[in-house]
Structure formats: C-alpha cells, structure tokens
C-alpha positions in Angstrom: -21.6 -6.0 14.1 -19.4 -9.4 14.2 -16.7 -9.9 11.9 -15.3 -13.0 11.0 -11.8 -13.6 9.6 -11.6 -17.0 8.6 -7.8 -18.1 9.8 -5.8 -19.2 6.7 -5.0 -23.1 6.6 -3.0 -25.5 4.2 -3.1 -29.1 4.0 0.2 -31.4 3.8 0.0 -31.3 -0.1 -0.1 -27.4 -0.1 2.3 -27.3 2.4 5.0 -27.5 -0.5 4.1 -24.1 -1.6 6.3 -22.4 0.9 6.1 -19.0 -1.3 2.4 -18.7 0.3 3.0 -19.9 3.8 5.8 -17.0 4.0 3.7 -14.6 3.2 1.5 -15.7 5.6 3.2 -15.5 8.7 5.3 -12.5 7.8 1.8 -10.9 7.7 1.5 -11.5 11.3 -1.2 -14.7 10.6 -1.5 -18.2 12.2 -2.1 -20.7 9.7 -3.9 -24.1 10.0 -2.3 -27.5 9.0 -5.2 -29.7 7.9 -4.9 -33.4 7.2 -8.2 -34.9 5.8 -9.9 -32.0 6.9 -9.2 -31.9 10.0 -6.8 -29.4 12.0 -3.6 -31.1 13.0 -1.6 -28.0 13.9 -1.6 -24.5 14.3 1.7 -22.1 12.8 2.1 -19.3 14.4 4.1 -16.6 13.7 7.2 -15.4 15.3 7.0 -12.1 16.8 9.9 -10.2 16.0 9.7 -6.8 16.2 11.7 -4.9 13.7 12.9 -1.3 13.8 11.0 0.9 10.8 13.3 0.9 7.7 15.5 4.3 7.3 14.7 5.5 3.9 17.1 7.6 2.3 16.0 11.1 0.4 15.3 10.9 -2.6 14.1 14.6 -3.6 17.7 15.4 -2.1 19.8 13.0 -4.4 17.5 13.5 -7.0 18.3 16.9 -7.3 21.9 16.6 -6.9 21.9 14.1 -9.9 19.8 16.0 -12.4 19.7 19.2 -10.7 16.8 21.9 -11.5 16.7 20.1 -15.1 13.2 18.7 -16.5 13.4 15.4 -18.2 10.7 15.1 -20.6 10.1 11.4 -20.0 6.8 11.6 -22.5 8.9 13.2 -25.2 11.7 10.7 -24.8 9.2 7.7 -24.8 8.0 8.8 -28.2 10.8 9.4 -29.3 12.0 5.5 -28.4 8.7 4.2 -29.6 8.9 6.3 -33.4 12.3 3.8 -34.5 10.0 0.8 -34.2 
C-alpha cells in the first residue's frame, strides 16, 4: 500500500497569505514556492524542539473556587434566554 502526501506549495501571489504559510511550517511541513508552475524553492521548517506545555489543574482550582457546589448552567441559560 503507497501513500502519497502531496507537499503543500504557494506561488509568489499566495505567498502574501502568511496566516497559511505559518501554519504550515509550525506543523512540521516543507512547502513549495512555485513561480509559473514551476518549483523555485523549497521552505522548510525549523526544527525546534519545545518542552511539552505544563498545564495547570484545573479540577484542583476548580474546586477551590466553587467548591462541592453544582451550578446548573442549563437552568441559568434559560433563565438568561426567558428576558428576551
């Protein structure tokens, strides 16, 4: 079974769109620069290698906000919803 993964390419018009070519290469993909068709460059990514993100917990601040508390978030929704 072959699978191919067409490499992502711009040309110099769609090179503007920076939002795009961002996301590209923060994805880990090299991206063709086309002129007329035809492949004038290859960017490739740089590799740096970031340390996994620390997230903080949230069940444990959570629970000293609100405590053992239930909010009825459907009841309160309603509630907003019936003064329209």
């Amino acid at each position: 079974m072959c699978h191919i993964v067409a490499m992502p390419s711009v040309n110099m018009r769609q090179l503007r769109d920076t939002k795009r070519l961002k996301a590209w290469l923060r994805a880990g993909k090299t991206v063709e620069l086309c002129d007329r068709n035809k492949r004038i460059a290859r960017i490739i990514p740089e590799n740096l290698e970031k340390s996994p993100a620390n997230w903080p917990d949230f069940e444990a601040l959570a629970k000293e906000i609100i405590g053992d508390r239930v909010l009825p978030g459907a009841d309160l929704l309603i509630e907003e919803r019936g003064r329209y």
